[in-house]
C-alpha positions as CSV (number, residue, x, y, z in Angstrom):
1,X,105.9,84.9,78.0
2,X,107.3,81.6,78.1
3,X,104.9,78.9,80.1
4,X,107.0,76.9,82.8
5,X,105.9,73.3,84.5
6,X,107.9,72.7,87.4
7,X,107.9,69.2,88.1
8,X,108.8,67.3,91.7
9,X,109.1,70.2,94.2
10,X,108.7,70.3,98.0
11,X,106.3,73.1,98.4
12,X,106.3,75.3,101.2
13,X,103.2,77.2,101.6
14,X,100.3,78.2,103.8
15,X,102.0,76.4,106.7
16,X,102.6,72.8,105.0
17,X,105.5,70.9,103.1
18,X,104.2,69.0,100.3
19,X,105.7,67.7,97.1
20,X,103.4,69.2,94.1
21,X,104.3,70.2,90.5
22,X,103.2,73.6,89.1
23,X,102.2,75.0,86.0
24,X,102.9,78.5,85.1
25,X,101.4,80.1,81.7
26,X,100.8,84.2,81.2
27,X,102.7,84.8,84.4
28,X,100.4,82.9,86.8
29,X,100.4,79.9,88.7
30,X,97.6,77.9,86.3
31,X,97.7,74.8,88.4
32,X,99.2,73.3,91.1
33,X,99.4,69.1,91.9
34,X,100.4,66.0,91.3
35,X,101.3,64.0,88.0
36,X,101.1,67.4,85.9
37,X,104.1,65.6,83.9
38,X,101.8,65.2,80.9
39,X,100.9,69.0,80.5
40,X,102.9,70.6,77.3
41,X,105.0,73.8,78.5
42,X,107.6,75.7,76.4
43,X,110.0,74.4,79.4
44,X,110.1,71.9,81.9
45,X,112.1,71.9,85.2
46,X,112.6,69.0,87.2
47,X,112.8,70.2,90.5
48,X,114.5,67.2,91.8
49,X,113.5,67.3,95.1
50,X,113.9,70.9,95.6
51,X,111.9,73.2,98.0
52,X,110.0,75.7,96.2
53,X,109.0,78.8,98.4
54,X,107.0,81.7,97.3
55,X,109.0,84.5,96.2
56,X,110.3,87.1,99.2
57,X,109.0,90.3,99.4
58,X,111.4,92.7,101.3
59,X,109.0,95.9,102.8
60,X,112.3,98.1,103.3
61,X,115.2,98.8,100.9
62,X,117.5,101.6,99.6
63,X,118.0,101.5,96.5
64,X,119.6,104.9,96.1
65,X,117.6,106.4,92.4
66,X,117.5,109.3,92.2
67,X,120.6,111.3,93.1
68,X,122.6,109.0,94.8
69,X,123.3,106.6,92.2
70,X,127.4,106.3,92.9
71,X,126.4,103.8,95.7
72,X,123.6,101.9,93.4
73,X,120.9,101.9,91.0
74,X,117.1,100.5,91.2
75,X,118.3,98.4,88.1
76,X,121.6,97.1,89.8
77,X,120.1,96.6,93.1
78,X,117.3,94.6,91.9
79,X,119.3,92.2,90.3
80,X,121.2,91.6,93.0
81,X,117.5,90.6,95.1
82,X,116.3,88.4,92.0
83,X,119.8,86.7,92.6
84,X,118.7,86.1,96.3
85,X,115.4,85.1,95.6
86,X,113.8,88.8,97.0
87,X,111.0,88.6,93.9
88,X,109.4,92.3,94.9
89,X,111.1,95.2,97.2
90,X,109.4,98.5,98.6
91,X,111.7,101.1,98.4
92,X,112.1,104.4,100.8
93,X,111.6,108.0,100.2
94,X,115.5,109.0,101.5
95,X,116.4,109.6,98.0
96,X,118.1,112.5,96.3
97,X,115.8,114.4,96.3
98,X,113.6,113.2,99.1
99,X,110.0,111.6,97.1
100,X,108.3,114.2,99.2
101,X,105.7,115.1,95.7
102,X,103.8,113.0,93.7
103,X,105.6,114.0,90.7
104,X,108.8,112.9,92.6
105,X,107.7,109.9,93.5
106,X,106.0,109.0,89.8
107,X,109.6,109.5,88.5
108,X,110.6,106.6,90.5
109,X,107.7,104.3,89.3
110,X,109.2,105.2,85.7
111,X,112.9,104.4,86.3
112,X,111.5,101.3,88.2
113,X,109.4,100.0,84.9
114,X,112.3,100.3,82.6
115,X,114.9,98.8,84.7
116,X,113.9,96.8,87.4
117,X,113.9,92.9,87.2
118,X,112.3,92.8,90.7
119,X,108.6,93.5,91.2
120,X,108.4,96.7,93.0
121,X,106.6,99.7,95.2
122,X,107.4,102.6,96.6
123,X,107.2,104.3,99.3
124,X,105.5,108.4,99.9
125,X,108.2,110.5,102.1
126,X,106.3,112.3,105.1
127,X,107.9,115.3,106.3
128,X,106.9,118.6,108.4
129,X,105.3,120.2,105.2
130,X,104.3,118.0,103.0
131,X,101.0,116.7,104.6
132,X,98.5,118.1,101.7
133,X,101.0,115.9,99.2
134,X,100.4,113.0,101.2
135,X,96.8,112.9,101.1
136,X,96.9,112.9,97.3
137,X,98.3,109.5,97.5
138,X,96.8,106.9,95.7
139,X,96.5,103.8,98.0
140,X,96.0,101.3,95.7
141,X,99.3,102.0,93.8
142,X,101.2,102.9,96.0
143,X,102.4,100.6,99.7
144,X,102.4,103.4,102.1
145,X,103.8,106.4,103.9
146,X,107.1,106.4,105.5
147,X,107.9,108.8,108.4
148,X,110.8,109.2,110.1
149,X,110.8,109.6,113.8
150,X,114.2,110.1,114.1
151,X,116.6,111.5,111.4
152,X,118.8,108.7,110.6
153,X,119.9,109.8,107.0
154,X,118.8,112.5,104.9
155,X,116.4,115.5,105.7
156,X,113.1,113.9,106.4
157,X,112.7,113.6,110.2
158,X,109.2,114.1,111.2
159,X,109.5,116.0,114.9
160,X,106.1,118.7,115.1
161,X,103.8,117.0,117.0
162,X,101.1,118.8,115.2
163,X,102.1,116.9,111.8
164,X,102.5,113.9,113.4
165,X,99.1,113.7,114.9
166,X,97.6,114.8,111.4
167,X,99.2,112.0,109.8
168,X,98.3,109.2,112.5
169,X,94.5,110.2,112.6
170,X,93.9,111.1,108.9
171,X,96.1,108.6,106.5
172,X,93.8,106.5,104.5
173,X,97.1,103.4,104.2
174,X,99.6,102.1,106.4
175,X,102.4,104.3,107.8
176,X,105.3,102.6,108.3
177,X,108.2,104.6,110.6
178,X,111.6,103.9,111.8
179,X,111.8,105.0,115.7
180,X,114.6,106.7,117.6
181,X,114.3,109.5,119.8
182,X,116.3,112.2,118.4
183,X,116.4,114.3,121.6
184,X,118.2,111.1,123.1
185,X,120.7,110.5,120.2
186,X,121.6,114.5,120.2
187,X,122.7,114.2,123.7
188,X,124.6,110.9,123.5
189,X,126.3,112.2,120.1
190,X,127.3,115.4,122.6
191,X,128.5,112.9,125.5
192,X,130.6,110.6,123.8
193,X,132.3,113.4,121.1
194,X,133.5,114.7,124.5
195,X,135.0,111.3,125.3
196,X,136.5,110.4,122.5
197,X,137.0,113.0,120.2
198,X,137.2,112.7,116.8
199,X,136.9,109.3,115.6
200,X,135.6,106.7,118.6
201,X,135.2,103.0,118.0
202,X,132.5,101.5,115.6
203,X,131.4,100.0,118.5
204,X,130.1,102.9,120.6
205,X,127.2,103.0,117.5
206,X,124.6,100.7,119.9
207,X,125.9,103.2,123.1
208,X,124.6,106.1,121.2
209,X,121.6,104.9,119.3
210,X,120.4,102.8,122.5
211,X,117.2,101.1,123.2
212,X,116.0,103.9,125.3
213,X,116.1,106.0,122.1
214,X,114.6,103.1,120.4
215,X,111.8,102.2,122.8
216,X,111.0,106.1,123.9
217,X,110.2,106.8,120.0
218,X,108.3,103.1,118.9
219,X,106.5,103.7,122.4
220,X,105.6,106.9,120.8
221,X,104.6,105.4,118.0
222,X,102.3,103.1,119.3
223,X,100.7,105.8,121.5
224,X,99.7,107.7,118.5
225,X,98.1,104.9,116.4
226,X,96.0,103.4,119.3
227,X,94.8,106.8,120.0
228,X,93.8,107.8,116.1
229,X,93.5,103.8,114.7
230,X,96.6,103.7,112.6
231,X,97.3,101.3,110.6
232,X,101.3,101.0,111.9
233,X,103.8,99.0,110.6
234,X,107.1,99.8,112.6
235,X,109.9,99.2,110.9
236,X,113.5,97.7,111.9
237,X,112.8,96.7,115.9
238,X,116.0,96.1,117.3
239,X,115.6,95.4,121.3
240,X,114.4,93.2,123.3
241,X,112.0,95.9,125.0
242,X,110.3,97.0,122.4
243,X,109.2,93.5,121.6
244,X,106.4,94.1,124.7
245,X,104.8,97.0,122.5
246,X,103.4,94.4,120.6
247,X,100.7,92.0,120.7
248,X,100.3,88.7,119.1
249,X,98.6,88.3,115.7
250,X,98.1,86.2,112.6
251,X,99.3,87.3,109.9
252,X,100.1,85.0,107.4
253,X,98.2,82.0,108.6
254,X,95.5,81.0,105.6
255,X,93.6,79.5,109.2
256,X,92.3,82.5,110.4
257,X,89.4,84.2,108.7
258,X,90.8,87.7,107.0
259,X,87.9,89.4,109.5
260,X,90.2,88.4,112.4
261,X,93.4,89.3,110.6
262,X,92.2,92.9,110.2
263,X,91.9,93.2,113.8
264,X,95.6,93.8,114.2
265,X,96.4,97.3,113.6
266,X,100.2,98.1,114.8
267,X,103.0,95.1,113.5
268,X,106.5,95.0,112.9
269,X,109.5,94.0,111.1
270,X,112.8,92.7,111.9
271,X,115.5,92.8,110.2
272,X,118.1,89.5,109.2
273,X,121.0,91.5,110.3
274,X,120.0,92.9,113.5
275,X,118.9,88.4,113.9
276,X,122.6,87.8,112.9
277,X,125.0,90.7,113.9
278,X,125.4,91.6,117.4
279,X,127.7,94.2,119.4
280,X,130.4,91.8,119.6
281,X,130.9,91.9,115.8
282,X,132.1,95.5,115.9
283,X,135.1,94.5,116.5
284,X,136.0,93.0,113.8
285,X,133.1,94.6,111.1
286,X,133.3,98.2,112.6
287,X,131.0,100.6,110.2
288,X,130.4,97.9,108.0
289,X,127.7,96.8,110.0
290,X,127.2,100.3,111.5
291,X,123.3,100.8,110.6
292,X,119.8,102.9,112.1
293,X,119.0,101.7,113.9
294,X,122.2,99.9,116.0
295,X,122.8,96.2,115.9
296,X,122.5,95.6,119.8
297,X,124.2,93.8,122.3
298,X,123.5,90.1,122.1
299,X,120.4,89.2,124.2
300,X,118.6,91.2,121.9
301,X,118.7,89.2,119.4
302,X,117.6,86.1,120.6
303,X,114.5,88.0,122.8
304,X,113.8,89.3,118.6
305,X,113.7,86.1,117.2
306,X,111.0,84.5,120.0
307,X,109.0,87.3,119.3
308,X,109.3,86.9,115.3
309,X,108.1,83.2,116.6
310,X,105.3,84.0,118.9
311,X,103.9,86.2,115.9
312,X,104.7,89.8,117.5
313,X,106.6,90.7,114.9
314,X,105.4,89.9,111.9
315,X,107.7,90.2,109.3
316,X,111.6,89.8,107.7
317,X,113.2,92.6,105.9
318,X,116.6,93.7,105.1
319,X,116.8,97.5,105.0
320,X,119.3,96.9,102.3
321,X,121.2,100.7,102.2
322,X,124.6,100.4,99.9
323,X,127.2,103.0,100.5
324,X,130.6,102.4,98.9
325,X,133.7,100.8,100.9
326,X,135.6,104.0,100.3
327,X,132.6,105.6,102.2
328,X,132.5,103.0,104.9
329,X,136.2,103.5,105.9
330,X,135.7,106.9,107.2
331,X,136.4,107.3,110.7
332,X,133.3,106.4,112.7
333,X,131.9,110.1,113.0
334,X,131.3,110.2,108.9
335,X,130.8,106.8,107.9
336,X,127.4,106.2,107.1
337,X,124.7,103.8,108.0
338,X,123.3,101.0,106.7
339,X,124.5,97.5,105.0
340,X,123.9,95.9,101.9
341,X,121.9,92.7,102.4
342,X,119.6,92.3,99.7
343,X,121.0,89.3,98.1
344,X,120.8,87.0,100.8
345,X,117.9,87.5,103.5
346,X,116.4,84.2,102.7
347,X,120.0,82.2,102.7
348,X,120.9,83.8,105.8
349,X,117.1,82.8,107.4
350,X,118.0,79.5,106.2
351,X,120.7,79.4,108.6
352,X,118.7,79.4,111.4
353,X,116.4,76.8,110.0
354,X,119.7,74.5,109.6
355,X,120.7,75.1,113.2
356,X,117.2,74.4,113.9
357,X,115.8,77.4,115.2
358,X,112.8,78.7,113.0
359,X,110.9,76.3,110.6
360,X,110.8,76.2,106.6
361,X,106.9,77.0,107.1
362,X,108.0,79.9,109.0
363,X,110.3,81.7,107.0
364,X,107.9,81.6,104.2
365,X,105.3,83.0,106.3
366,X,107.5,85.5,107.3
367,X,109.4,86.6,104.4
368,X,106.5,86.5,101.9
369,X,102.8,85.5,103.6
370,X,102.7,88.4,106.1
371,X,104.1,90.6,103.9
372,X,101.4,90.0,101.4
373,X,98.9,90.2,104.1
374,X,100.2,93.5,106.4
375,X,100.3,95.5,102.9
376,X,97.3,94.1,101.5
377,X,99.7,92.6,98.3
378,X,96.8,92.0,95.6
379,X,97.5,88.3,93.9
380,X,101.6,88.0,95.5
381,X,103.1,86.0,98.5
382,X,101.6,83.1,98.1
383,X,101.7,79.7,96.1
384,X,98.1,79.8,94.8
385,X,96.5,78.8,91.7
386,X,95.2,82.5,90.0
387,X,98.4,84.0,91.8
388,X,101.0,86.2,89.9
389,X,104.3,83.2,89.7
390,X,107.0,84.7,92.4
391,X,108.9,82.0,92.8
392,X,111.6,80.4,94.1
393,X,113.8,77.5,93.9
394,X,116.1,76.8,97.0
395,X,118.8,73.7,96.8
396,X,119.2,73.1,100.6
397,X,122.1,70.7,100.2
398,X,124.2,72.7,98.0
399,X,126.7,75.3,99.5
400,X,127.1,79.0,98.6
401,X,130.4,80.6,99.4
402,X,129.9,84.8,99.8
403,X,132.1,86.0,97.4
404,X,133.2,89.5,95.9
405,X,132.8,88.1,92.7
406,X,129.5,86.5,93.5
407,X,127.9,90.1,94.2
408,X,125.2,92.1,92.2
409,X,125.7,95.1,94.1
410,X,127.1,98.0,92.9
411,X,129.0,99.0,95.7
412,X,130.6,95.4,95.6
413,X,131.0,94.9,99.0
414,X,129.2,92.8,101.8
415,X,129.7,92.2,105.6
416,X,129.0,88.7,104.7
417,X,131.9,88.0,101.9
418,X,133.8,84.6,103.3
419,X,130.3,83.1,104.6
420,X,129.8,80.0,103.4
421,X,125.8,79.3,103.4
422,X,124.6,75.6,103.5
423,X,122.0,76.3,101.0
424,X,121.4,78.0,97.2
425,X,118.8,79.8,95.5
426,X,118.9,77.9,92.0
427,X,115.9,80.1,90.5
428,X,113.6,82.5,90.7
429,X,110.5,83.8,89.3
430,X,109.5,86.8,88.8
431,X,105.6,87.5,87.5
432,X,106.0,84.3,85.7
433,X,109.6,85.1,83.9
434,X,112.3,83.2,85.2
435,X,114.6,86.0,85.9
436,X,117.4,84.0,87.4
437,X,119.1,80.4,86.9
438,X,122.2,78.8,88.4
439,X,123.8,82.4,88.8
440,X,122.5,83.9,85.2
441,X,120.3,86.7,85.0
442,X,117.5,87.0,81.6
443,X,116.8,90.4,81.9
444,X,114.2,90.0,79.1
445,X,111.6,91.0,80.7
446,X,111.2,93.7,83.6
447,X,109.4,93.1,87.2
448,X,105.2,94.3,87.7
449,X,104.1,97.3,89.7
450,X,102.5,95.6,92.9
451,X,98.8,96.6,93.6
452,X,97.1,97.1,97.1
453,X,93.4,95.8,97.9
454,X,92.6,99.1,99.6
């Protein structure tokens, strides 16, 4: 592997800005300073300027391998979050079939270490009756258990009680879940099918999946892990209300002694779109922004970002899930849900720092920091001497026009396409190979297997 010395960046890290160059040599960041100029490298990048950021780590994608691999691939879908600067993904179960066995999920691992330029994890599919299969799991290898407290896609919803409770009071790793209230979608689906028949308006999706469903199952949720001690990571919050479920915490801040950190057992993510889509966009998106949960009415969003900023929630996803546009333009009733949105999480956070409303420090705390620290990331999501070299290079004064032709995704579509962004991801790192560079891939060399210190 080619050593790297990156010369004149702005580095944003542990909660400080400061211009440094770094060395990079068998994948890791050797050194990190000033006046490095004189070290020999096999290449040298003048930064110019540039803000370097540690590479994102997205805790919730689709990528669709097995079974479903019309909409996307692991390969195709990982190039597309190198492109965006996402430098490791953790993938869900919801595949075809469901990675409800270890053998299952192993087959994943394999198709991930031949084609995916990403770094990667994924994650063990809970279900009514599989517990036994989910205690084999090896919590070192592998980032968690994902349980579905509400159906959303697929055939992995999680509804005995008695299951449940086993899985809250007896899994040795995190549990992450994605919360609606089924009993509360079933009747609205009823309600509104007898309003409006066969094909309703994208934009009843948030009437149907409300926040009561939302709240009534994340309440749930919480219930359950403060009763058995779960470690809880709740995935996708999407209201306002649910925000009160959680308490403030640290994650990501180097300032507080890992001892305090561990105190927090239940955190959360958001995700970009449900920051930058609201109800109002139905009308001219419709399904394409029709997700699981719904993107909201408009004070939610803004009552989700203070919390994001008070440290209640404590991390940034995507919960990239490509379908096809052929899929998408069914009437309301058969489209399917979920976006693709891998490519651009940390442009579309940079938005928000532009208009002045989260900091630079922040996002990478968000977006790569607490990430590393609510999974327990061994040697990732960090700028540190000793740490693996996810990297990435962000141009904040050069535009980036959304694009058809600019996509990686297979399904060549996003809700995005005529955006122009104000900033660039110029490169990106991934384990010390610099996977991406002024819009070329070098698929050379393939992504790492993340570890967990558990």
């Amino acid at each position: 592997m080619k050593s790297v010395l990156l010369l004149n960046t702005r580095l944003v890290n542990e909660g400080q800005i400061r211009e440094a160059d770094v060395f990079i040599r068998n994948g890791r960041i050797e050194q990190i300073g000033t006046g490095l100029s004189g070290l020999t490298a096999d290449e040298v990048i003048d930064a110019n300027g540039k803000y370097l950021f540690p590479g994102v780590i997205d805790d919730q994608v689709h990528f669709r391998e097995p079974g479903l691999t019309h909409k996307a691939t692991i390969g195709s879908e990982a190039r597309a979050a190198v492109a965006g600067g996402v430098t490791s993904f953790m993938e869900m179960p919801n595949t075809v079939p469901n990675a409800l066995t270890q053998e299952l999920l192993a087959d994943k691992y394999a198709i991930a270490a031949r084609t995916s330029l990403a770094n990667y994890s994924f994650y063990m599919g809970a279900s009514n009756d599989n517990y036994d299969e989910v205690m084999r799991t090896d919590a070192r290898q592998v980032c968690g258990v994902k349980i579905f407290m509400g159906s959303s896609t697929g055939n992995m919803l999680v509804d005995n009680p008695v299951v449940l409770g086993q899985l809250f009071a007896n899994a040795p790793y995190l549990i992450a879940t994605h919360c609606e209230d089924e009993a509360t979608i079933r009747a609205n689906v009823a309600l509104y099918k007898e309003r409006y028949g066969d094909n309703p308006p994208a934009r009843v999706h948030p009437e149907i999946r409300n926040v009561e469903a939302c709240l009534k199952s994340s309440s749930m949720a919480v219930e359950l892990a403060k009763k058995h001690g779960t470690r809880l990571h709740i995935l996708h919050i999407t209201t306002g209300e649910e925000t009160g479920l959680f308490e403030k915490g640290f994650y990501g801040d180097s300032s507080v002694e890992a001892s305090v950190k561990a105190q927090k057992h239940i955190t959360a993510e958001v995700c970009v779109h449900h920051l930058w889509f609201d109800a109002r966009d139905y009308e001219t998106l419709g399904n394409q922004i029709k997700c699981n949960p719904a993107v909201k009415a408009d004070g939610h969003k803004q009552r989700i970002l203070q919390a994001l900023l008070d440290d209640r929630i404590d991390v940034i996803a995507t919960d990239h899930a490509p379908h096809t546009w052929e899929e998408k333009q069914q009437p309301y009733w058969s489209a399917p849900s979920g976006l693709p949105l891998v490519q651009h999480p940390l442009l579309l956070m940079l938005e928000f720092y532009h208009d002045g409303k989260i900091s630079l420090e922040t996002i990478a705390k968000k977006m790569s920091h607490a990430v590393a620290d609510c999974f327990r990331i061994e040697e990732r999501g960090y700028i540190r001497e000793g740490y693996w070299a996810d990297l990435v290079l962000v141009d904040l004064e050069k535009p980036n026009t959304v694009t058809k032709e600019s996509l990686y995704y297979q399904c060549g579509w996003s809700p995005l396409e005529g955006h122009t962004f104000r900033s660039s991801v110029t490169h990106t790192f991934v384990s010390g190979h610099l996977a991406y560079r002024d819009g070329a891939l070098d698929e050379s060399a393939q992504g790492r297997r993340m570890t967990f210190d558990r």
